[in-house]
C-alpha positions as CSV (number, residue, x, y, z in Angstrom):
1,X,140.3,142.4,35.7
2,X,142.2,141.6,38.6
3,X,139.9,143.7,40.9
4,X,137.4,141.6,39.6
5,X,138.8,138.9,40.7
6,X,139.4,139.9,43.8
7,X,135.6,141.1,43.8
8,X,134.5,138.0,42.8
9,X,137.0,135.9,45.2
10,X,135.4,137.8,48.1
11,X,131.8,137.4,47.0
12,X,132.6,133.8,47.2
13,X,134.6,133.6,50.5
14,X,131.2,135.7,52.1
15,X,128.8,133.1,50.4
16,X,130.0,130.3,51.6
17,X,130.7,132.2,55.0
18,X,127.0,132.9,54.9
19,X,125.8,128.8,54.6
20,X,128.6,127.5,57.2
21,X,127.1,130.3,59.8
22,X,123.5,128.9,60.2
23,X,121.6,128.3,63.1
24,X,122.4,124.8,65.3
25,X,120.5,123.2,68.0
26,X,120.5,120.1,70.6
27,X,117.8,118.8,72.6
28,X,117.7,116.7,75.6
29,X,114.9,114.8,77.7
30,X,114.2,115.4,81.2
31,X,112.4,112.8,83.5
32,X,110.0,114.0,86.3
33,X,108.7,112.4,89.5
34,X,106.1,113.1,91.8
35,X,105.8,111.4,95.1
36,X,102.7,111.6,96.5
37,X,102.5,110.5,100.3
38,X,100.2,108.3,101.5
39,X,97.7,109.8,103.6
40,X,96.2,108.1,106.8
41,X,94.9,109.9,109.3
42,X,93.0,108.9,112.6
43,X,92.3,111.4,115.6
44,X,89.9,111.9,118.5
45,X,89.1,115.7,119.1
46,X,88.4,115.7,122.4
47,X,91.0,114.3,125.2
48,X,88.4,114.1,128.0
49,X,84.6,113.3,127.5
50,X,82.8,114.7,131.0
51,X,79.5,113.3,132.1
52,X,79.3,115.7,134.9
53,X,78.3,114.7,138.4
54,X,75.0,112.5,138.8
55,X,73.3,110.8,141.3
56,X,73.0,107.3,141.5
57,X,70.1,105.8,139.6
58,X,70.6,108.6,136.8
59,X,72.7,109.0,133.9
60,X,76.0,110.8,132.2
61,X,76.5,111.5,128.7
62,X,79.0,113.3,126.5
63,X,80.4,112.6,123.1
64,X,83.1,112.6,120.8
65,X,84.4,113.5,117.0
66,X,87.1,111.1,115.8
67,X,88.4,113.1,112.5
68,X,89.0,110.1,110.0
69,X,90.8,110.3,106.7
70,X,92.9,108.5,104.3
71,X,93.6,108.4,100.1
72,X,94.3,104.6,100.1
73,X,91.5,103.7,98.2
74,X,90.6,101.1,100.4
75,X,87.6,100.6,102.5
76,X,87.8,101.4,106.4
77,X,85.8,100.5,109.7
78,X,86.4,102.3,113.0
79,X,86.1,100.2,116.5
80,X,85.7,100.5,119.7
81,X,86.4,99.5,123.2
82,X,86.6,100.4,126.5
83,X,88.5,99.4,129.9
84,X,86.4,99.2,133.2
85,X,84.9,102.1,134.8
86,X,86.5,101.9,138.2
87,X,87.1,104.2,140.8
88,X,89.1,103.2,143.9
89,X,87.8,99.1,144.4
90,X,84.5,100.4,143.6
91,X,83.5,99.7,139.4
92,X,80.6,100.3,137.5
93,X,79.5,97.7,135.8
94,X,80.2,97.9,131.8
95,X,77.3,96.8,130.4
96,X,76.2,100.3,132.0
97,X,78.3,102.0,129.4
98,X,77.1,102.6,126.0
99,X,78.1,103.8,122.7
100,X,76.4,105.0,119.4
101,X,78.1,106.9,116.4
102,X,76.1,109.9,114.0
103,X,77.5,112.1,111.5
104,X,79.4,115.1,112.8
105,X,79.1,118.8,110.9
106,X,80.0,119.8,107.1
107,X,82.1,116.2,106.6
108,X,80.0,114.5,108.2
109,X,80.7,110.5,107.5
110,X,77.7,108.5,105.3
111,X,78.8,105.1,106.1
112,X,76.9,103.0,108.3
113,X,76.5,103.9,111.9
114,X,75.7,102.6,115.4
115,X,72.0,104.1,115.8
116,X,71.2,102.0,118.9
117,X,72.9,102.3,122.6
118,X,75.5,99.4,123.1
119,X,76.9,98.4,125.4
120,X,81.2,98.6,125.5
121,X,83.1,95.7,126.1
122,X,86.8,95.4,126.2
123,X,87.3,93.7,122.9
124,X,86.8,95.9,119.8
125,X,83.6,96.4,118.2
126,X,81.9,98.2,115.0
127,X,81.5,101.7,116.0
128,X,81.8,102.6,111.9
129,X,82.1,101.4,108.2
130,X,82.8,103.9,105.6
131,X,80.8,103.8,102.5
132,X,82.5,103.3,98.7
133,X,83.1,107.3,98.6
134,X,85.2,107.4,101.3
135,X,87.3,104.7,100.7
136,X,89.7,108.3,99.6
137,X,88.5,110.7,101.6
138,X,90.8,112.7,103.8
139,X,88.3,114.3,106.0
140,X,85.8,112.4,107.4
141,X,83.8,113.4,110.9
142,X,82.2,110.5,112.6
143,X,81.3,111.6,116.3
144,X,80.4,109.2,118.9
145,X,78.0,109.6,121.8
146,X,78.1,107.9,125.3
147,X,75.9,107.3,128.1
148,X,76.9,105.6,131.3
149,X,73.6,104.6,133.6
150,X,74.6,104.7,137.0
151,X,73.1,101.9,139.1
152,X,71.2,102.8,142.7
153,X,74.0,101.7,145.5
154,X,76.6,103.0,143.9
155,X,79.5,104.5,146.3
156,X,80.4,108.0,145.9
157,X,83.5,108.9,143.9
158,X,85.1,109.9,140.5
159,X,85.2,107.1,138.2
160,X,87.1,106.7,135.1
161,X,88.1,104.7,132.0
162,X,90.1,104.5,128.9
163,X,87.9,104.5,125.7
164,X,90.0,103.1,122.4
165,X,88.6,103.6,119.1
166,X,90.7,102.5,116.0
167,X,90.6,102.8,112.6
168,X,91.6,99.8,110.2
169,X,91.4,99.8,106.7
Protein backbone atom coordinates (compact mmCIF):
# COMPACT_ATOMS: atom_id res chain seq x y z
CA UNK A 1 0.00 0.00 0.00
CA UNK A 2 2.65 2.24 0.72
CA UNK A 3 4.29 1.77 -2.75
CA UNK A 4 1.22 2.76 -3.93
CA UNK A 5 1.33 5.68 -2.35
CA UNK A 6 4.40 6.56 -3.33
CA UNK A 7 3.34 5.51 -6.99
CA UNK A 8 0.48 7.61 -6.79
CA UNK A 9 2.41 10.63 -5.00
CA UNK A 10 4.72 10.67 -7.97
CA UNK A 11 2.08 10.37 -10.60
CA UNK A 12 0.88 13.50 -9.12
CA UNK A 13 4.14 15.52 -8.57
CA UNK A 14 4.78 14.65 -12.73
CA UNK A 15 1.13 15.86 -13.56
CA UNK A 16 1.21 18.89 -12.19
CA UNK A 17 5.06 19.13 -13.42
CA UNK A 18 3.59 18.47 -16.78
CA UNK A 19 0.86 21.77 -16.72
CA UNK A 20 3.37 24.27 -14.91
CA UNK A 21 6.00 23.32 -17.88
CA UNK A 22 4.01 24.78 -20.92
CA UNK A 23 4.95 26.90 -23.61
CA UNK A 24 5.32 30.99 -22.78
CA UNK A 25 5.64 33.82 -25.09
CA UNK A 26 6.08 37.83 -25.39
CA UNK A 27 5.66 40.07 -28.15
CA UNK A 28 6.83 43.39 -28.89
CA UNK A 29 6.15 46.22 -31.70
CA UNK A 30 8.78 47.57 -33.76
CA UNK A 31 8.39 51.02 -35.65
CA UNK A 32 9.95 51.64 -39.11
CA UNK A 33 10.94 54.72 -41.14
CA UNK A 34 11.80 55.39 -44.45
CA UNK A 35 13.24 58.61 -45.54
CA UNK A 36 12.98 59.26 -48.90
CA UNK A 37 15.19 62.23 -50.29
CA UNK A 38 13.96 64.76 -52.21
CA UNK A 39 15.10 64.64 -55.58
CA UNK A 40 15.93 67.84 -57.76
CA UNK A 41 18.10 67.69 -60.35
CA UNK A 42 19.21 70.35 -63.00
CA UNK A 43 22.28 69.94 -65.43
CA UNK A 44 23.59 71.00 -68.73
CA UNK A 45 25.57 68.19 -70.68
CA UNK A 46 27.65 70.03 -72.56
CA UNK A 47 30.18 72.73 -70.98
CA UNK A 48 31.01 74.39 -74.28
CA UNK A 49 28.56 74.88 -77.26
CA UNK A 50 30.98 75.62 -80.55
CA UNK A 51 29.61 77.43 -83.55
CA UNK A 52 32.68 76.93 -85.43
CA UNK A 53 34.44 79.67 -87.47
CA UNK A 54 32.11 81.69 -89.89
CA UNK A 55 32.34 84.54 -91.94
CA UNK A 56 30.68 87.63 -91.44
CA UNK A 57 27.22 87.84 -92.90
CA UNK A 58 26.73 83.97 -92.06
CA UNK A 59 25.71 82.01 -89.15
CA UNK A 60 26.87 79.54 -86.14
CA UNK A 61 24.81 77.05 -84.43
CA UNK A 62 25.17 74.32 -81.86
CA UNK A 63 22.94 73.02 -79.17
CA UNK A 64 22.54 71.72 -75.82
CA UNK A 65 20.78 68.90 -73.47
CA UNK A 66 19.98 70.25 -70.01
CA UNK A 67 19.06 66.74 -68.08
CA UNK A 68 16.03 67.93 -65.84
CA UNK A 69 14.45 65.96 -63.05
CA UNK A 70 12.77 66.17 -59.78
CA UNK A 71 9.98 63.91 -57.53
CA UNK A 72 8.38 67.09 -55.90
CA UNK A 73 5.31 66.79 -57.46
CA UNK A 74 5.23 70.16 -58.40
CA UNK A 75 5.20 71.75 -61.79
CA UNK A 76 8.51 73.18 -63.32
CA UNK A 77 9.65 75.79 -66.12
CA UNK A 78 13.21 76.09 -67.33
CA UNK A 79 14.65 79.71 -68.39
CA UNK A 80 17.03 81.31 -70.01
CA UNK A 81 19.44 83.97 -70.51
CA UNK A 82 22.43 85.11 -71.87
CA UNK A 83 25.31 87.76 -71.21
CA UNK A 84 26.74 89.79 -74.25
CA UNK A 85 28.67 88.21 -76.92
CA UNK A 86 31.81 90.28 -76.82
CA UNK A 87 35.13 89.78 -77.87
CA UNK A 88 37.90 92.28 -76.99
CA UNK A 89 35.59 95.99 -77.31
CA UNK A 90 34.20 94.48 -80.30
CA UNK A 91 30.29 92.76 -79.34
CA UNK A 92 27.80 91.17 -81.30
CA UNK A 93 24.78 92.49 -81.06
CA UNK A 94 22.19 90.06 -78.90
CA UNK A 95 19.33 90.26 -80.64
CA UNK A 96 21.66 88.17 -83.15
CA UNK A 97 21.54 85.40 -80.75
CA UNK A 98 18.77 83.05 -80.59
CA UNK A 99 17.40 80.17 -78.79
CA UNK A 100 14.67 77.35 -79.31
CA UNK A 101 14.18 74.15 -77.13
CA UNK A 102 12.92 70.31 -78.81
CA UNK A 103 12.80 67.09 -77.18
CA UNK A 104 16.03 65.30 -76.69
CA UNK A 105 16.33 61.16 -77.17
CA UNK A 106 14.38 58.22 -75.20
CA UNK A 107 13.25 61.04 -72.21
CA UNK A 108 12.61 63.26 -74.28
CA UNK A 109 10.48 66.23 -72.30
CA UNK A 110 6.53 66.71 -73.69
CA UNK A 111 5.92 69.98 -72.16
CA UNK A 112 5.65 72.97 -74.11
CA UNK A 113 8.66 74.16 -76.12
CA UNK A 114 10.29 77.19 -77.84
CA UNK A 115 9.56 76.20 -81.64
CA UNK A 116 10.46 79.62 -82.94
CA UNK A 117 14.16 81.38 -82.95
CA UNK A 118 14.29 84.04 -80.14
CA UNK A 119 16.21 86.22 -79.54
CA UNK A 120 18.32 86.04 -75.76
CA UNK A 121 18.24 88.76 -73.57
CA UNK A 122 19.90 89.06 -70.23
CA UNK A 123 16.87 88.74 -68.09
CA UNK A 124 15.38 85.19 -67.99
CA UNK A 125 12.94 83.87 -70.29
CA UNK A 126 10.68 80.68 -71.01
CA UNK A 127 12.89 78.23 -72.62
CA UNK A 128 10.42 75.19 -71.06
CA UNK A 129 7.30 74.23 -69.05
CA UNK A 130 6.87 70.73 -68.06
CA UNK A 131 3.64 69.10 -68.64
CA UNK A 132 1.32 67.48 -65.51
CA UNK A 133 3.47 64.02 -66.02
CA UNK A 134 6.50 65.44 -65.17
CA UNK A 135 5.72 67.32 -62.40
CA UNK A 136 7.67 63.73 -60.72
CA UNK A 137 9.79 62.80 -63.18
CA UNK A 138 13.48 62.34 -62.54
CA UNK A 139 14.71 62.18 -65.98
CA UNK A 140 13.71 64.59 -68.31
CA UNK A 141 15.90 65.67 -71.68
CA UNK A 142 14.96 69.01 -73.02
CA UNK A 143 17.87 70.13 -75.53
CA UNK A 144 18.16 73.61 -76.67
CA UNK A 145 19.45 74.87 -80.02
CA UNK A 146 21.25 78.15 -80.80
CA UNK A 147 22.05 80.23 -83.71
CA UNK A 148 24.07 83.44 -83.62
CA UNK A 149 23.74 85.54 -87.19
CA UNK A 150 26.79 87.32 -87.58
CA UNK A 151 26.36 90.77 -88.99
CA UNK A 152 28.53 92.04 -92.27
CA UNK A 153 31.41 94.49 -90.66
CA UNK A 154 32.08 92.45 -88.04
CA UNK A 155 35.88 92.52 -86.74
CA UNK A 156 37.69 89.35 -86.73
CA UNK A 157 38.10 87.53 -83.44
CA UNK A 158 36.79 84.82 -80.97
CA UNK A 159 33.73 85.89 -79.29
CA UNK A 160 32.17 84.51 -76.32
CA UNK A 161 29.31 84.53 -73.72
CA UNK A 162 27.84 82.89 -70.66
CA UNK A 163 24.45 81.20 -71.42
CA UNK A 164 22.26 80.54 -67.89
CA UNK A 165 19.44 78.37 -68.02
CA UNK A 166 17.55 77.60 -64.70
CA UNK A 167 15.13 75.43 -63.54
CA UNK A 168 12.32 76.61 -60.96
CA UNK A 169 9.68 74.68 -59.79
Amino acid sequence: MKRLMVLGLMLLVGLCAIGLAHAESASDTVGVLITVDPSFTFAIGESVVDMGTVAEGAAGSGSITMYCGTNHNLPWTVQVKSSTIVAGANQIPLSNFKFYTFGAGDQAGEGTFVDTATALTQIDQLAYTANVNEKSDTDVRVAMGFVLDVPYGTPSGTYASTVTATMTE
